[in-house]
C-alpha beads as a LAMMPS data file, in Angstrom:
LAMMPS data file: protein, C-alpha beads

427 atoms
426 bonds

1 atom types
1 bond types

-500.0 500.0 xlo xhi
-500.0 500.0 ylo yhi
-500.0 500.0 zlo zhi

Masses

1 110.0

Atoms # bond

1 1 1 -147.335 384.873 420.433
2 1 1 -149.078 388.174 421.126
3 1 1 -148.473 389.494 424.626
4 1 1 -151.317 390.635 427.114
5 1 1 -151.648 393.898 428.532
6 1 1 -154.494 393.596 430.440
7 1 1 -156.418 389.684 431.996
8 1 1 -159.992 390.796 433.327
9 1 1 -161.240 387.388 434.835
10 1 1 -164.453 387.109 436.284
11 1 1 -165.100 390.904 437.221
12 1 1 -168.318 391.597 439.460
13 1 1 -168.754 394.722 441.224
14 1 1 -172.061 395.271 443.735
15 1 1 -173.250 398.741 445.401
16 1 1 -175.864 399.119 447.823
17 1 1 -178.053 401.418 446.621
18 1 1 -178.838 405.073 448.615
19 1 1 -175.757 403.956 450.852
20 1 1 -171.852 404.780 450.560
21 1 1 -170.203 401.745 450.579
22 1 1 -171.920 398.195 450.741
23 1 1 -173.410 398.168 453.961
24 1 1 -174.257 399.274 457.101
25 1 1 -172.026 397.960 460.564
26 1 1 -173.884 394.981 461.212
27 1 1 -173.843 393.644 457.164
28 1 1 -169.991 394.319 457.880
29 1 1 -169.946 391.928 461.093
30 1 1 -171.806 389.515 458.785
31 1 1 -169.516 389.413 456.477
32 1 1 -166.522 389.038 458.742
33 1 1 -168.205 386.305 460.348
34 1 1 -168.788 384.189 457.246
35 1 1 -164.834 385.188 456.202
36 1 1 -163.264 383.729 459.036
37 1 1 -165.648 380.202 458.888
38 1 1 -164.129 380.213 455.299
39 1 1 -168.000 380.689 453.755
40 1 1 -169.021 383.175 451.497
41 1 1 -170.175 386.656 451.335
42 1 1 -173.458 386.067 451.780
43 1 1 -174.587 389.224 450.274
44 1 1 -173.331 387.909 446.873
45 1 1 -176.428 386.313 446.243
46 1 1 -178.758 388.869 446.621
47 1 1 -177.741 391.469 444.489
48 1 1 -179.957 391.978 441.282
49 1 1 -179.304 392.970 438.078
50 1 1 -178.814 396.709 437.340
51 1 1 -181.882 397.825 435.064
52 1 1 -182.611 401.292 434.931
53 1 1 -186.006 401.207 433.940
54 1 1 -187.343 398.788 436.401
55 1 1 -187.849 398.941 440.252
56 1 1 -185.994 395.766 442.137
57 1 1 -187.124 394.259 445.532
58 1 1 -183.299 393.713 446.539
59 1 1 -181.137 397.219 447.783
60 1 1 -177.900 395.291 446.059
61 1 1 -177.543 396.139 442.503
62 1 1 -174.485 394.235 440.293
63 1 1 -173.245 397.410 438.231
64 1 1 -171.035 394.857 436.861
65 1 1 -171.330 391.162 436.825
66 1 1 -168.610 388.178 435.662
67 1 1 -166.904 390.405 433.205
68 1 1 -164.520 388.413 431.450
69 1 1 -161.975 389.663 428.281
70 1 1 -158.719 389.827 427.549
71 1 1 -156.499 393.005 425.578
72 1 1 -153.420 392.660 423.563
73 1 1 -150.355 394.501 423.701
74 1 1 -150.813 397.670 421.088
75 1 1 -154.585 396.913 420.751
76 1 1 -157.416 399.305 420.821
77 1 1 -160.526 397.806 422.326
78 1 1 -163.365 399.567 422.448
79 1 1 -166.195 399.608 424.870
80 1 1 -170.044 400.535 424.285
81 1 1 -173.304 400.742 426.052
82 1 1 -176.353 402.231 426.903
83 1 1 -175.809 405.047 429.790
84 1 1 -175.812 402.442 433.109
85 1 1 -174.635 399.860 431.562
86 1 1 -171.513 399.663 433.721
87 1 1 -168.965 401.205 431.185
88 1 1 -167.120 403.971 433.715
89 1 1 -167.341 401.630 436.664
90 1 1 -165.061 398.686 434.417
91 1 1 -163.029 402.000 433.640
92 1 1 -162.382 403.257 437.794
93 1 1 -161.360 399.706 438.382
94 1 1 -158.926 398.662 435.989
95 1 1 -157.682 402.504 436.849
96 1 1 -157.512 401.207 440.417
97 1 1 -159.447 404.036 441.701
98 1 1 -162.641 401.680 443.088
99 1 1 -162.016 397.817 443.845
100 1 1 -164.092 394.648 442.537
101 1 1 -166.478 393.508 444.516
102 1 1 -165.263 389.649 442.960
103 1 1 -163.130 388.822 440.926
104 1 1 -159.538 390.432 439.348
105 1 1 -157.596 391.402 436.740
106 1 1 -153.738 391.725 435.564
107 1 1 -152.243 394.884 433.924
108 1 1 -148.395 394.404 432.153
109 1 1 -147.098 398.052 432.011
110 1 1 -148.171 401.834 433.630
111 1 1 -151.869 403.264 432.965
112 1 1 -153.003 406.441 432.675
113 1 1 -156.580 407.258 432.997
114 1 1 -158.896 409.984 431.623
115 1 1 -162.044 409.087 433.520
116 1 1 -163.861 412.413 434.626
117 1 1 -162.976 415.983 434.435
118 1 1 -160.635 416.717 436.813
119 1 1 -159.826 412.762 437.943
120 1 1 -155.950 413.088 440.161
121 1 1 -155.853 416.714 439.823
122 1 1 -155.614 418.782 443.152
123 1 1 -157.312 422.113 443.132
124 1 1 -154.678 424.002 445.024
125 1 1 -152.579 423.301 442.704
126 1 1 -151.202 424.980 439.464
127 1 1 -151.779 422.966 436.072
128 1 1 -147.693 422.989 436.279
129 1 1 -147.463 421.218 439.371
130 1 1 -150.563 418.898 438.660
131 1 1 -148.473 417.824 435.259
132 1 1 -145.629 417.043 437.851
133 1 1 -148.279 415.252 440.224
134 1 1 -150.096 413.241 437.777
135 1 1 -146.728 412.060 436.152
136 1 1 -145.345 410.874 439.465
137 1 1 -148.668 409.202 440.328
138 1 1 -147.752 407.155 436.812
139 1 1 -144.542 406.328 438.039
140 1 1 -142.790 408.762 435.208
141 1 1 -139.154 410.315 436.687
142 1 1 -139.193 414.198 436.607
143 1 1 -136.423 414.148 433.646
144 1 1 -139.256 412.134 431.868
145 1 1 -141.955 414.961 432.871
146 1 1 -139.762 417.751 431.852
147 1 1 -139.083 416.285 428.247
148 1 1 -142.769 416.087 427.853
149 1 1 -143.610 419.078 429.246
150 1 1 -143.799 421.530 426.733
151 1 1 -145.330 418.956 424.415
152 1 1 -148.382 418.736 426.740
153 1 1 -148.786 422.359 427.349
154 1 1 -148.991 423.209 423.949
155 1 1 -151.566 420.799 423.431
156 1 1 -153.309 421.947 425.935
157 1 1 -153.824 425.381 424.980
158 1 1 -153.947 426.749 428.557
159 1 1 -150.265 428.115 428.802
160 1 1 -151.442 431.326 429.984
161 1 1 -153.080 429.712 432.382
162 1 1 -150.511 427.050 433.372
163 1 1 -149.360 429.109 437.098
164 1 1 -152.879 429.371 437.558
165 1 1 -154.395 427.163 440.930
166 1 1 -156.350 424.203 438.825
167 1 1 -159.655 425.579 440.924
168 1 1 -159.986 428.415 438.773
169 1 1 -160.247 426.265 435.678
170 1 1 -163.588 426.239 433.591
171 1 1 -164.165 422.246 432.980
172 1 1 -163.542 422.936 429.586
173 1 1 -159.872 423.864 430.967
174 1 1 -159.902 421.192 433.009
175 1 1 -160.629 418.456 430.489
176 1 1 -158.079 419.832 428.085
177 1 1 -154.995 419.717 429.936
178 1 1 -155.984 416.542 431.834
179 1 1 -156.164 414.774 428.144
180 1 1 -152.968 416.171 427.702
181 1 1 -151.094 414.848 430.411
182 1 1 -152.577 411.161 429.685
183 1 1 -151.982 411.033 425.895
184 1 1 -148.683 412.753 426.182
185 1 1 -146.983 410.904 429.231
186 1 1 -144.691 407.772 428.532
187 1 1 -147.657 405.178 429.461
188 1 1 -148.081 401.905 427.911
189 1 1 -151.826 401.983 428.580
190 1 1 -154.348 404.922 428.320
191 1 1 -158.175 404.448 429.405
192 1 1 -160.352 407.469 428.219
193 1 1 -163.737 407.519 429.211
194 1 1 -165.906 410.289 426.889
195 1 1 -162.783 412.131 425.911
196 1 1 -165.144 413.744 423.069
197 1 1 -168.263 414.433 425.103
198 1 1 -166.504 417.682 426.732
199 1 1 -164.633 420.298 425.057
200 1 1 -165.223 422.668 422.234
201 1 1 -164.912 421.629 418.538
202 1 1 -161.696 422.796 418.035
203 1 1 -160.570 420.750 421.286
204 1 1 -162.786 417.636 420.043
205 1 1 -160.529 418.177 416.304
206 1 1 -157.065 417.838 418.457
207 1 1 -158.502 414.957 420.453
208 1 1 -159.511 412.757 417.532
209 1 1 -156.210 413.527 415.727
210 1 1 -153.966 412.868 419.358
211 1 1 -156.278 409.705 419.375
212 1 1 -155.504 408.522 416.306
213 1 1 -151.756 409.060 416.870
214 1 1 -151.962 406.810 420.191
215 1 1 -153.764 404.100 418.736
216 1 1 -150.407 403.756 415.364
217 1 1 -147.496 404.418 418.625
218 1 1 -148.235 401.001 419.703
219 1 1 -149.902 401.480 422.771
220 1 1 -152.568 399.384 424.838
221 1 1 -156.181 401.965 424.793
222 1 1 -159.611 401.072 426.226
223 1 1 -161.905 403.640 424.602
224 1 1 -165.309 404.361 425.873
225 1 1 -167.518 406.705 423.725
226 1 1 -170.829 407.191 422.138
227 1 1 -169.794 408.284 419.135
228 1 1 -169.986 405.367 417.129
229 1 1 -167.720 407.011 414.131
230 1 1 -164.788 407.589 416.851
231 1 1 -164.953 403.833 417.411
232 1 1 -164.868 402.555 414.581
233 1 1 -161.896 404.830 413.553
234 1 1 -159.726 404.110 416.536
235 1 1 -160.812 400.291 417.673
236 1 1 -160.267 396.767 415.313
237 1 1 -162.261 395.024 418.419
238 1 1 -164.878 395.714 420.478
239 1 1 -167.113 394.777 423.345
240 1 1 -170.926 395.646 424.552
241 1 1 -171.928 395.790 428.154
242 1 1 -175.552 395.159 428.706
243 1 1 -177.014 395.775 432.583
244 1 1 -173.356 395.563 433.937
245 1 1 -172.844 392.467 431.228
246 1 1 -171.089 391.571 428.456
247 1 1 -173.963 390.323 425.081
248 1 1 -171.102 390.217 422.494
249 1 1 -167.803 390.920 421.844
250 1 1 -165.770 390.867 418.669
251 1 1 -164.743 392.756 415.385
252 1 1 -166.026 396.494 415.801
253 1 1 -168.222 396.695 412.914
254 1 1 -170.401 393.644 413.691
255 1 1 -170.653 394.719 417.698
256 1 1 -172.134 398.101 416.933
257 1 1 -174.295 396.869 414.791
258 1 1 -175.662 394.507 417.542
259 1 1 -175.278 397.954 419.651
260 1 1 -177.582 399.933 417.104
261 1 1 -180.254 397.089 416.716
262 1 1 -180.735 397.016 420.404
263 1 1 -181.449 400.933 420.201
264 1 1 -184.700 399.574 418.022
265 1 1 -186.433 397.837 420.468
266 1 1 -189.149 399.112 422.164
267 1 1 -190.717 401.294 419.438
268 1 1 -188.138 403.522 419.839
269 1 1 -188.701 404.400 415.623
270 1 1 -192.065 406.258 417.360
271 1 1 -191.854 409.307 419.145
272 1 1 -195.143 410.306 420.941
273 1 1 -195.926 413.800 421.886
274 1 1 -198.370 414.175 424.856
275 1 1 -199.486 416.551 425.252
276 1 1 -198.406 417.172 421.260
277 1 1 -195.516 419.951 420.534
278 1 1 -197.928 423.251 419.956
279 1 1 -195.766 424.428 417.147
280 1 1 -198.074 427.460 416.842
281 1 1 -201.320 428.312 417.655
282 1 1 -202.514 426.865 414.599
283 1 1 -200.570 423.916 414.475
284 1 1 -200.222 421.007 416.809
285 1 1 -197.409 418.268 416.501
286 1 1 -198.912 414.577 417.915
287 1 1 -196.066 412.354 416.907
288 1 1 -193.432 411.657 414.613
289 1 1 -192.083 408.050 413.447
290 1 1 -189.407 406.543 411.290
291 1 1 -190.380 403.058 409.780
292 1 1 -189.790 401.142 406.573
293 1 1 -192.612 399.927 404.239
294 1 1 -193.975 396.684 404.640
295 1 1 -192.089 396.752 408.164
296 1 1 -193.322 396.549 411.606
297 1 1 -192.237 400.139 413.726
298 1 1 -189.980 398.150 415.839
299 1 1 -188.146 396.529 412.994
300 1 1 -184.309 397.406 412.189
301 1 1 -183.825 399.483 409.052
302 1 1 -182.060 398.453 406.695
303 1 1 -179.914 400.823 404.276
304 1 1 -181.274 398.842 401.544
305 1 1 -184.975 399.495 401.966
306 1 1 -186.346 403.342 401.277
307 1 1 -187.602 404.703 404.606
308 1 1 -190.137 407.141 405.666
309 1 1 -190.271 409.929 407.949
310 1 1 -194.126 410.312 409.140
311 1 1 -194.890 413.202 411.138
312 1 1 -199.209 413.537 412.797
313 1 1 -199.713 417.082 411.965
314 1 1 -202.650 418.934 413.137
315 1 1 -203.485 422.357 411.594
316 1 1 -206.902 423.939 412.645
317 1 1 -206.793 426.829 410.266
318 1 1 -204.772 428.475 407.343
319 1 1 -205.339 432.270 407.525
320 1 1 -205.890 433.666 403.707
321 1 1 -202.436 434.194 402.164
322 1 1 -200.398 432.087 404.452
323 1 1 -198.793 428.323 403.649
324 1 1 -196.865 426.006 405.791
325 1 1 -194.034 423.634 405.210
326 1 1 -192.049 420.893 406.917
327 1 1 -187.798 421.299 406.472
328 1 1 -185.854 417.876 408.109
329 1 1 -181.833 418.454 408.888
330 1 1 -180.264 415.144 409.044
331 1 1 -176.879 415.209 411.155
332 1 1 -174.183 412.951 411.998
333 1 1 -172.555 411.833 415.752
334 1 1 -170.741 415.077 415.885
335 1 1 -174.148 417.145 415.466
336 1 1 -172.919 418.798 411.864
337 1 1 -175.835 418.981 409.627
338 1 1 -175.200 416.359 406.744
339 1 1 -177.782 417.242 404.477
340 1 1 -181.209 419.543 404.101
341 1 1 -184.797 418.509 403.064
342 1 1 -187.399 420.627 402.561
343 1 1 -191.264 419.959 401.164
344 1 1 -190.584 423.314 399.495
345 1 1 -188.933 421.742 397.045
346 1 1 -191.628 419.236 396.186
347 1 1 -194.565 421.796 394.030
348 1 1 -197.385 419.096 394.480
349 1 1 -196.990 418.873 398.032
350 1 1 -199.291 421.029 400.459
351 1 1 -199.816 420.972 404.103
352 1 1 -203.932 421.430 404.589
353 1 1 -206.225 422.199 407.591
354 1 1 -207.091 419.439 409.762
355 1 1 -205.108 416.267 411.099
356 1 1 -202.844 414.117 408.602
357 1 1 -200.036 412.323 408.449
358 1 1 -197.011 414.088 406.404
359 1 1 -194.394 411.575 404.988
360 1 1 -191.200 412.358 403.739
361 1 1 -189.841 409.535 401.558
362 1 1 -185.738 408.490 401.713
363 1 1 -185.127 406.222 398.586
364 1 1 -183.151 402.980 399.618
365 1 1 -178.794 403.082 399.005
366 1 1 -178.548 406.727 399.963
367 1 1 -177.346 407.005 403.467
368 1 1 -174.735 404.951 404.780
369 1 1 -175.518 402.662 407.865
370 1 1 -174.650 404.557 411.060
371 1 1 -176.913 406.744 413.394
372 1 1 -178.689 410.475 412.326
373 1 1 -180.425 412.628 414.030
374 1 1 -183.128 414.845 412.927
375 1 1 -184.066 417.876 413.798
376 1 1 -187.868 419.322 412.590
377 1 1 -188.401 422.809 411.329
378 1 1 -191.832 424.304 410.738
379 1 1 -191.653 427.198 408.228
380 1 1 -194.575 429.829 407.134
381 1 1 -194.754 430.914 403.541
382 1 1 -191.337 429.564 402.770
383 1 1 -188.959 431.849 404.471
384 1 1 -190.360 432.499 408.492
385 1 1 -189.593 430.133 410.876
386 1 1 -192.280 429.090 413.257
387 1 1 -190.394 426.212 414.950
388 1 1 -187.364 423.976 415.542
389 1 1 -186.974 421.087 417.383
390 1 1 -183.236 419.773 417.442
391 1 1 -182.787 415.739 417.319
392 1 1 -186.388 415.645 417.627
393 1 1 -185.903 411.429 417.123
394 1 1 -182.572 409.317 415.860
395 1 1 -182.311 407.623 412.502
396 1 1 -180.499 404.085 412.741
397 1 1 -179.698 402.139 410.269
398 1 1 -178.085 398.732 409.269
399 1 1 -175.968 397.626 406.369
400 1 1 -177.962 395.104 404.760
401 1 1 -177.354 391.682 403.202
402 1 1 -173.825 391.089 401.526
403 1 1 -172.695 388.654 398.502
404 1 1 -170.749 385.754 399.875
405 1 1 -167.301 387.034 399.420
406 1 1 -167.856 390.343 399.453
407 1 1 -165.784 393.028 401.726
408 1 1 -167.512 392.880 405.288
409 1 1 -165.689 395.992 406.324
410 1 1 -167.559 399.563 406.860
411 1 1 -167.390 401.474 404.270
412 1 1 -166.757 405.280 405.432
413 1 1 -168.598 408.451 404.700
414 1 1 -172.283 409.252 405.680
415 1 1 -173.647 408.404 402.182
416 1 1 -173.355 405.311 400.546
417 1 1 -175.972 406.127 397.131
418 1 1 -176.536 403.676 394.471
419 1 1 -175.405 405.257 390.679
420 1 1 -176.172 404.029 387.377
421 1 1 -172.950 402.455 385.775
422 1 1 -173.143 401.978 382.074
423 1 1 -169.848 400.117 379.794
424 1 1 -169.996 400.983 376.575
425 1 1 -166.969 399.364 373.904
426 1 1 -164.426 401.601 371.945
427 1 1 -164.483 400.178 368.506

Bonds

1 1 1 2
2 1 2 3
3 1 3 4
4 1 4 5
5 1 5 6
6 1 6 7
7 1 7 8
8 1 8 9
9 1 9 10
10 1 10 11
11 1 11 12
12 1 12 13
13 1 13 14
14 1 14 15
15 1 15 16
16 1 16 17
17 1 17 18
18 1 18 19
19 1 19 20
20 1 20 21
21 1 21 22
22 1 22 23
23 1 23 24
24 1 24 25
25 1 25 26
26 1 26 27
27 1 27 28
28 1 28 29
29 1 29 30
30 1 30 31
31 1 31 32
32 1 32 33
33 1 33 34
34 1 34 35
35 1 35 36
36 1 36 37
37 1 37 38
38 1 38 39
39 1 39 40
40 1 40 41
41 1 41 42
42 1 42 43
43 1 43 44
44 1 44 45
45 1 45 46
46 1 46 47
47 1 47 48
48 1 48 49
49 1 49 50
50 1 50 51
51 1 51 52
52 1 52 53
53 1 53 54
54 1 54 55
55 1 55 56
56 1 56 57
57 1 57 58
58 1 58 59
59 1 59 60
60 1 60 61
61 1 61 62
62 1 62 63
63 1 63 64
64 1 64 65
65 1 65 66
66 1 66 67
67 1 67 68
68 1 68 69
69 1 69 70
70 1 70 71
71 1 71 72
72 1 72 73
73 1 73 74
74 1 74 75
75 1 75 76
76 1 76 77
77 1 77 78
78 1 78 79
79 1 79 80
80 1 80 81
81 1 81 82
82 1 82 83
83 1 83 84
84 1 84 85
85 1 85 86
86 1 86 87
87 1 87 88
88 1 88 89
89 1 89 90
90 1 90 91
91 1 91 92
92 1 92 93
93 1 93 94
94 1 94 95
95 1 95 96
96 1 96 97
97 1 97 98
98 1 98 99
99 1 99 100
100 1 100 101
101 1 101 102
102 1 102 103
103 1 103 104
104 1 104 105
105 1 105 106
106 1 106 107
107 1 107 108
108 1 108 109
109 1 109 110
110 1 110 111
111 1 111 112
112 1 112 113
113 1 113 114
114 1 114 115
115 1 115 116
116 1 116 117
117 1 117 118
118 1 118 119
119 1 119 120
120 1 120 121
121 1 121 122
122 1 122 123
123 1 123 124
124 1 124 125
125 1 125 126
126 1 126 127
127 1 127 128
128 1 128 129
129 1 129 130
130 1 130 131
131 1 131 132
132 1 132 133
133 1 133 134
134 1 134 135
135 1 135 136
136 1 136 137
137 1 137 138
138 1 138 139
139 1 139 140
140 1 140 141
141 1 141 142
142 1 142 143
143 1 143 144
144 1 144 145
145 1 145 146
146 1 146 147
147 1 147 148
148 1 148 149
149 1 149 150
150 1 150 151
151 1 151 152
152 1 152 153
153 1 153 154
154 1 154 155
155 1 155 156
156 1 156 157
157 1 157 158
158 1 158 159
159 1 159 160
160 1 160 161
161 1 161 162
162 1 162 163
163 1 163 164
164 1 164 165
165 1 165 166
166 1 166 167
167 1 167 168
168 1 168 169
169 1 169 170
170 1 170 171
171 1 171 172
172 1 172 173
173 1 173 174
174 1 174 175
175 1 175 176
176 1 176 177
177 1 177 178
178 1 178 179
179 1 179 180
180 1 180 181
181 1 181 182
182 1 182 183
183 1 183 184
184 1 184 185
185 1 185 186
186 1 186 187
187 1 187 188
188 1 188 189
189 1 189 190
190 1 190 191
191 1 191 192
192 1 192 193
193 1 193 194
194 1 194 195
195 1 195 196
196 1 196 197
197 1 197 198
198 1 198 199
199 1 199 200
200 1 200 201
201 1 201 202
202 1 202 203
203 1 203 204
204 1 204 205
205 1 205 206
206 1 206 207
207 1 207 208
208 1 208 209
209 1 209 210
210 1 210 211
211 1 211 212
212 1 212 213
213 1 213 214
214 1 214 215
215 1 215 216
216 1 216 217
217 1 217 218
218 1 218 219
219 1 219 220
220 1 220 221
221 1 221 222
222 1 222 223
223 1 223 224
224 1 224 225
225 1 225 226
226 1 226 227
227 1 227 228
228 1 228 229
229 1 229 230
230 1 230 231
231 1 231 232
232 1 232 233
233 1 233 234
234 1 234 235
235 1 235 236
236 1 236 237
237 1 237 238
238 1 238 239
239 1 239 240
240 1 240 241
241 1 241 242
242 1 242 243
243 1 243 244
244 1 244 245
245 1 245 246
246 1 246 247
247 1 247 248
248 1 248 249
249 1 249 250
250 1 250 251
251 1 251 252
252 1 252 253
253 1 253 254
254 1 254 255
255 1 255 256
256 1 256 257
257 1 257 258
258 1 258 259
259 1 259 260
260 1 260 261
261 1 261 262
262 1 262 263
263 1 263 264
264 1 264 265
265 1 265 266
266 1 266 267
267 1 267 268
268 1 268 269
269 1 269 270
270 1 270 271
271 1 271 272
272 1 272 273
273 1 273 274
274 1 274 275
275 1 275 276
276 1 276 277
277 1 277 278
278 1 278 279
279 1 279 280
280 1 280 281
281 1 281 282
282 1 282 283
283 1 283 284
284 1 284 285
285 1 285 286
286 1 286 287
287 1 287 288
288 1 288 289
289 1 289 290
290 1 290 291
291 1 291 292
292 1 292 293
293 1 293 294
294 1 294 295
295 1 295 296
296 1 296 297
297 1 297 298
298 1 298 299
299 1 299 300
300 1 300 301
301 1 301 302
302 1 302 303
303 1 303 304
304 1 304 305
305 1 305 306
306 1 306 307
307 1 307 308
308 1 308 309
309 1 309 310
310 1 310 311
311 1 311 312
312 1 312 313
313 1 313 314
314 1 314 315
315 1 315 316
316 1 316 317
317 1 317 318
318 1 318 319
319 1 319 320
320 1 320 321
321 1 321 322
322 1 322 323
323 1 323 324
324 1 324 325
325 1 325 326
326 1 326 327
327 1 327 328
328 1 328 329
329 1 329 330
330 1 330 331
331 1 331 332
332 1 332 333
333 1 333 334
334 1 334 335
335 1 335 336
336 1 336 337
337 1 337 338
338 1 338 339
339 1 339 340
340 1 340 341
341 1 341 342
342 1 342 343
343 1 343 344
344 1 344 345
345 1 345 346
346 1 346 347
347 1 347 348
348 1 348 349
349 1 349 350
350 1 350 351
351 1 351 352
352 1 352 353
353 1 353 354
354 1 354 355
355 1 355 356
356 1 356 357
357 1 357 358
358 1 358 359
359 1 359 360
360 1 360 361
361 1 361 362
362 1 362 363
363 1 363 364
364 1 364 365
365 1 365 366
366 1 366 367
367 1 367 368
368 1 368 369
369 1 369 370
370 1 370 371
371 1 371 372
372 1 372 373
373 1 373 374
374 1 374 375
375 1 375 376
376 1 376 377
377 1 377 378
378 1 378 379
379 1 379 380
380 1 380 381
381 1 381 382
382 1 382 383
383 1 383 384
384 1 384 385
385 1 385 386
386 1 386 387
387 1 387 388
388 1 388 389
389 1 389 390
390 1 390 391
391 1 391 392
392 1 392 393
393 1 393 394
394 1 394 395
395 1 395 396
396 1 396 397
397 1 397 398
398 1 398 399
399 1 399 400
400 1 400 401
401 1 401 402
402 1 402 403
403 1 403 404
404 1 404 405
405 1 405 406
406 1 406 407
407 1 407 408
408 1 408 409
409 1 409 410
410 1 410 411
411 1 411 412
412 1 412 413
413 1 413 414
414 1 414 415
415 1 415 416
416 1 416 417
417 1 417 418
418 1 418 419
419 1 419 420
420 1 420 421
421 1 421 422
422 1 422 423
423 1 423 424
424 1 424 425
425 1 425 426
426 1 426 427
């Protein structure tokens, strides 16, 4: 029988909003008052949900509400949302460092947190003695510390720096020896919130690879990330907060998928421009739009379906001598450019004075479902660049429809192209 590591049951958590803490003196009273009748809190029933994009009549907001899941001993779950949707507050209290405003949850064995740069570190101190601290604080002995020591410095990469008073540290400094002292130290749980969001590349490289080592030593990890590619490398299981809620939880591939269609809503395929992007003083950019034929804007795409890339292009004059073209650079989570498209390379295509509508057709089976972003150049006569705008909108995409039977796994790499295959006998 697999053994738990960590029991959230019924976790809600409630903030007051504009006010440290959950109320003011006489809310406090209140609440005493209905304690010692034996009656509830009777600010539990006021709170509203915690959407972002809408203005509540209530000054309670549930960051989290009746969180409920349970994590096996050597598994790595990972957690996903929208920014808001309660991820690093379910983080600071399993870390212990805020309290539930309901509910509870049981931990079997030490944690050690990577929440936000800096998170237990004392600025007085040296990164030696914070290595000490932050051990101690996990309940590690010193012989324990000093075994893993030079382990964690070396990762680090800040041994010059290691007698230095942590307040001089850049947060790039910062965020490199603090993962270091959590992946490193004899915990049998690590929570790491963004690890990859801060950090150079080279830094990012190390943490991936640390990450990966973690996840094979048998240890507990709650991951939180955006990069979608990170989670599905490190996490068999996975859940999606909502508002402060759980919508699904379950095998990794099939949750970010649900994750990645609710990205689609909203004609979030269209990106409007207004006033539009003046890309020069000829040209005017109104709005650009991914979308699949025969498909409504707001509809998932599907890797098996081609899909367009429509940019509303205004030019209100050509000067004699002078053409214009459109270049698209696809790139992946990590923002390395994938792949290059120009209309350069297509002889019967020309960009002409007046408003139109550009598209640039992707044939169906040639990228892999995942997330791209795409960044829009505008280029004069081929070789001057007139403008760039970086991840100007996202590409999302969905692996489509599968033979009964087949592998429901994701298949890795950013491509996944369709080839001819031919069989011809030997005689």
């Amino acid at each position: 029988m697999a053994t738990i590591a960590i029991k959230v049951e019924n976790i809600s958590k409630q903030y007051r909003l504009g006010q440290i803490g959950t109320g003011t003196l006489s809310h406090d009273l209140n609440r005493w008052w209905h304690k010692v009748r034996g009656k509830e809190n009777p600010y539990l029933k006021i709170g509203e949900e915690n959407i972002h994009e809408k203005k509540g009549k209530s000054q309670y907001v549930w960051a989290l509400k009746d969180i409920d899941f349970e994590v096996e001993k050597g598994e790595s779950l990972g957690i996903i949302g929208k920014n808001g949707a309660g991820k690093s507050t379910l983080l600071k209290i399993l870390s212990r460092v805020t309290g539930p405003t309901t509910g509870g949850f049981k931990v079997k064995g030490r944690i050690a947190s990577l929440l936000e740069v800096g998170t237990g570190f004392h600025p007085e101190l040296t990164g030696r003695e914070n290595i000490f601290m932050n051990g101690a604080i996990l309940g590690m002995t010193k012989q324990e510390i000093k075994r893993k020591f030079d382990e964690i410095v070396a990762f680090s990469g800040i041994e010059r720096y290691i007698d230095t008073p942590a307040k001089r540290y850049s947060s790039g400094m910062y965020v490199r020896l603090a993962f270091a002292v959590a992946a490193h130290l004899d915990s049998e749980i690590l929570i790491a919130d963004e690890v990859l969001a801060v950090g150079d590349a080279e830094f990012q490289k190390k943490c991936l690879g640390k990450m990966k080592d973690v996840t094979t030593e048998g240890r507990t990890v709650l991951f939180v990330s955006h990069n979608m590619a990170a989670v599905r490398s490190f996490c068999k299981t996975t859940v999606l907060l909502r508002n402060g809620s759980v919508v699904m939880a379950g095998y990794a591939d099939a949750v970010i998928k649900e994750y990645m269609l609710s990205g689609t809503t909203d004609n979030q395929n269209v990106k409007l421009f207004s006033p539009p992007i003046h890309i020069s003083h000829n040209a005017k950019l109104h709005s650009i739009s991914v979308y699949q034929p025969g498909k409504s804007l707001n509809e998932p795409l599907s890797i098996d379906f081609p899909v367009i890339i429509e940019a509303d292009l205004e030019i209100n004059e050509i000067p004699p001598g002078k053409s214009y073209q459109i270049t698209y650079l696809f790139k992946g989570d990590e923002g390395n450019v994938l792949l290059v498209t120009s209309s350069i390379m297509d002889t019967t295509f020309s960009i002409n004075p007046g408003r139109q509508k550009t598209k640039c057709l992707i044939p169906s089976n040639f990228f892999n479902s995942g997330t791209f972003y795409i960044a829009f150049q505008f280029v004069e006569n081929r070789n001057t660049l007139i403008f760039r705008e970086e991840d100007i909108i996202s590409l999302i995409l969905i692996e489509g429809e599968r033979p009964l039977g087949s592998w429901m796994g994701h298949t890795p790499g950013f491509l996944l192209p369709k080839f001819e295959w031919s069989n011809e006998p030997i005689m």
